[in-house]
KEKE-3310 file (N, C-alpha, C; in steps of 0.2 Angstrom, whole numbers, plus 5000, padded with zeros to 4 digits):
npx = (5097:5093:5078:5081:5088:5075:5065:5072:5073:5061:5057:5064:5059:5044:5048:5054:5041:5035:5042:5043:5027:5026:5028:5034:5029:5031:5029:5025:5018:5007:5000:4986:4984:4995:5005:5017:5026:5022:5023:5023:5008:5000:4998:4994:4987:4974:4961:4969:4982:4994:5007:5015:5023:5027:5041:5051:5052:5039:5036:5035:5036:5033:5032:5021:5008:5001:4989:4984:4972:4969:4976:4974:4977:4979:4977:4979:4968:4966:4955:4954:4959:4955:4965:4964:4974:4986:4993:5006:5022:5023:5014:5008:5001:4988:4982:4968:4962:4954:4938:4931:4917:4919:4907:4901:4906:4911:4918:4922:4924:4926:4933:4941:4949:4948)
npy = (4843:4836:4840:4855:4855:4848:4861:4871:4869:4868:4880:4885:4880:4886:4898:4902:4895:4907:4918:4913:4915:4926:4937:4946:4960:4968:4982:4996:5010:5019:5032:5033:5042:5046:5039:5039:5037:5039:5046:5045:5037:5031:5014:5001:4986:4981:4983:4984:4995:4993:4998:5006:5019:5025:5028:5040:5035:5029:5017:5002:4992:4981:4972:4958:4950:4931:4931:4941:4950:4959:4973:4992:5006:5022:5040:5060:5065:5055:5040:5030:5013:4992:4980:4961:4952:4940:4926:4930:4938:4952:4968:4978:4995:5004:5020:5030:5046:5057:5064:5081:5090:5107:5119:5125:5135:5151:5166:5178:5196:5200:5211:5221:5234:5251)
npz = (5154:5143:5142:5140:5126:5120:5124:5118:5103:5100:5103:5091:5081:5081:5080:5066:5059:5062:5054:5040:5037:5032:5017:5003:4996:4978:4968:4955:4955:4944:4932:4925:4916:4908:4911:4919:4932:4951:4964:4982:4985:4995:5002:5008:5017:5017:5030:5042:5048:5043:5032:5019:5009:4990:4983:4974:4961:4958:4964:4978:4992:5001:5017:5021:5027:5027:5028:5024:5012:5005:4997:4998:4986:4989:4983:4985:4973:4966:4961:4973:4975:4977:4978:4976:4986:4975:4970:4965:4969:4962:4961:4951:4948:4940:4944:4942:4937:4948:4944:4948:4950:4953:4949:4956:4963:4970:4971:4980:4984:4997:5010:5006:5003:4999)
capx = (5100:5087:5074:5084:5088:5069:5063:5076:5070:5053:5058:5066:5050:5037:5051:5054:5035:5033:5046:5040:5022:5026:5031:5036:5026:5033:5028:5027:5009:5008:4994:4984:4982:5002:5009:5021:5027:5017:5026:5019:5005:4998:5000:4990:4984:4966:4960:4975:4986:5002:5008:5021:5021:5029:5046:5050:5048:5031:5040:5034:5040:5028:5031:5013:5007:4999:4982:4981:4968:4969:4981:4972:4980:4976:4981:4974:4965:4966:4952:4955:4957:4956:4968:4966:4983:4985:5001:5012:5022:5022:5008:5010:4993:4990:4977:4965:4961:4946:4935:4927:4915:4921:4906:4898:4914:4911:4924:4919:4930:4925:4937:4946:4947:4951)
capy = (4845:4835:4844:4860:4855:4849:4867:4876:4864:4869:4889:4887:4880:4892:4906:4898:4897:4915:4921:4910:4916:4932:4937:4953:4961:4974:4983:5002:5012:5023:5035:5032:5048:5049:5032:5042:5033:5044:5045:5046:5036:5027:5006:4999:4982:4984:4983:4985:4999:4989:5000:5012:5025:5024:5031:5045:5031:5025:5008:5003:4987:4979:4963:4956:4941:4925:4932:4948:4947:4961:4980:4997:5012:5027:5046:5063:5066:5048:5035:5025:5007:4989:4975:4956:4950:4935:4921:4934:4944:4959:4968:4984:4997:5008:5023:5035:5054:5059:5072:5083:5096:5114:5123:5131:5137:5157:5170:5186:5200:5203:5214:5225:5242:5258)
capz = (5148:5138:5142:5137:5120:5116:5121:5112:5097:5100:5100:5085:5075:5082:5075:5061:5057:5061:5049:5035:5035:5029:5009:5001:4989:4977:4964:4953:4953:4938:4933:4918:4909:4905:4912:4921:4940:4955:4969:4990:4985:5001:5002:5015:5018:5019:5037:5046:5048:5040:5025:5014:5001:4985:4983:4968:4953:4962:4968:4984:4995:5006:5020:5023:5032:5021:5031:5021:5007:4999:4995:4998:4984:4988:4983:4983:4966:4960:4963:4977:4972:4982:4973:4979:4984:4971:4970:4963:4972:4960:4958:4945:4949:4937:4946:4938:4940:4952:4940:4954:4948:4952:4944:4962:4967:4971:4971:4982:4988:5004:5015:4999:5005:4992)
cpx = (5095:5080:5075:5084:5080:5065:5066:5074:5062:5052:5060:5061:5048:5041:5052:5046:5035:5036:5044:5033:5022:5028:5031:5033:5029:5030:5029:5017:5012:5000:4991:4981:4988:5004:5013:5019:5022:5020:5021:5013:5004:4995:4997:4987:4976:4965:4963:4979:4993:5001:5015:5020:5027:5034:5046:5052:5041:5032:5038:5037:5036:5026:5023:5012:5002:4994:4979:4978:4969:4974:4975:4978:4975:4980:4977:4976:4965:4961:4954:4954:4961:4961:4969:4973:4982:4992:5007:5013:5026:5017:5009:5001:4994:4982:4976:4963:4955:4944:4931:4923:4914:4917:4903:4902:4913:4915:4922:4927:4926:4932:4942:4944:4951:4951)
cpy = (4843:4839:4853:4860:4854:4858:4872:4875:4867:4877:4890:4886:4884:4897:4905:4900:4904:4919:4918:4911:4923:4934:4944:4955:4969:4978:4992:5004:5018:5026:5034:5036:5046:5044:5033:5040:5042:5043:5048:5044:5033:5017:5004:4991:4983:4979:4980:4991:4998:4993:5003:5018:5022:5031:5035:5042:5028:5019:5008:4995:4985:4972:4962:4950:4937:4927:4937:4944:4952:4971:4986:5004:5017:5036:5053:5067:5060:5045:5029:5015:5000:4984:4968:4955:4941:4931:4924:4937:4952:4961:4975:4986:5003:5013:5030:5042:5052:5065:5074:5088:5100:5119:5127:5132:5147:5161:5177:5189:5205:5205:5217:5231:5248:5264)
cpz = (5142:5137:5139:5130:5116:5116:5117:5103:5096:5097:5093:5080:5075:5079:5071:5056:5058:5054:5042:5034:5034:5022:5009:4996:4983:4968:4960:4953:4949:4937:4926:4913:4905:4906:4916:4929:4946:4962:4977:4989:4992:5000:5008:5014:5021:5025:5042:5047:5045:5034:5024:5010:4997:4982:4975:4962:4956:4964:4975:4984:5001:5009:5021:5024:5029:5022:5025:5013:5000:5000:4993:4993:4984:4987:4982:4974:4962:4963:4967:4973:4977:4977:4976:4978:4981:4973:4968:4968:4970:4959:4957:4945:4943:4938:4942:4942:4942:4948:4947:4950:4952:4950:4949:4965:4965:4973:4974:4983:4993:5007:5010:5002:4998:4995)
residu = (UNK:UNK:UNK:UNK:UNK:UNK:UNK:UNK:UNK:UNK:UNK:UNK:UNK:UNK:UNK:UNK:UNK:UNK:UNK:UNK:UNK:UNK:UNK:UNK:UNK:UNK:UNK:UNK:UNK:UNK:UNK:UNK:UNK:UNK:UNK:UNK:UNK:UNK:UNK:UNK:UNK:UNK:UNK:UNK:UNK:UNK:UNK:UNK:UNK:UNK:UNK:UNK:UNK:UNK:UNK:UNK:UNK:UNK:UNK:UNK:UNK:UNK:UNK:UNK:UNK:UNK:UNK:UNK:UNK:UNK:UNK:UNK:UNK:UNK:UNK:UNK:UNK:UNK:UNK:UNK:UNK:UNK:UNK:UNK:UNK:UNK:UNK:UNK:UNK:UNK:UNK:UNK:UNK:UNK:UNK:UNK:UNK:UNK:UNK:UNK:UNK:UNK:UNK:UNK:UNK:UNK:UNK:UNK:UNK:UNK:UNK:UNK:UNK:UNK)
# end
């Protein structure tokens, strides 16, 4: 029976610790023409696969483990951006448009019959 109780004691640590080296991080990502929330941006812990998107105010919600260093946003037409993760656990991104140039972009009409 002794020996029962200390590894039950013991299981409960180790889980214990597991659950306790995890935190929540949350925040809004907004676009910095208009300021206006950007909803399905992509959330990712950079070099992992752990991530979210950003629900229709641009709010996301994101467990991560004490280990993670730092938050990949990324969306198309916006500049990809990395953000250490700091002591907070809000972090508010505010991402910029991608300018592309457009200017050798060619318009035939091929296959028009009359």
């Amino acid at each position: 029976m002794r020996k029962f109780t200390i590894m039950l004691a013991l299981m409960s640590f180790i889980g214990l610790q597991a659950v306790l080296a995890q935190r929540t991080i949350t925040g809004t990502v907004t676009g910095a023409a208009d300021g206006n929330a950007i909803p399905g941006v992509s959330v990712v812990v950079q070099g992992t696969t752990t991530g979210t998107t950003t629900d229709l105010d641009g709010n996301y919600n994101l467990t991560v483990n004490d280990n993670a260093k730092a938050l990949e946003f990324s969306f198309v037409g916006m500049i990809k951006k990395v953000i250490p993760i700091g002591a907070s656990n809000v972090m508010n991104v505010v991402l910029e448009s991608e300018m592309m140039d457009i200017e050798g972009v060619v318009v035939t009409a091929l296959g028009i019959s009359r």
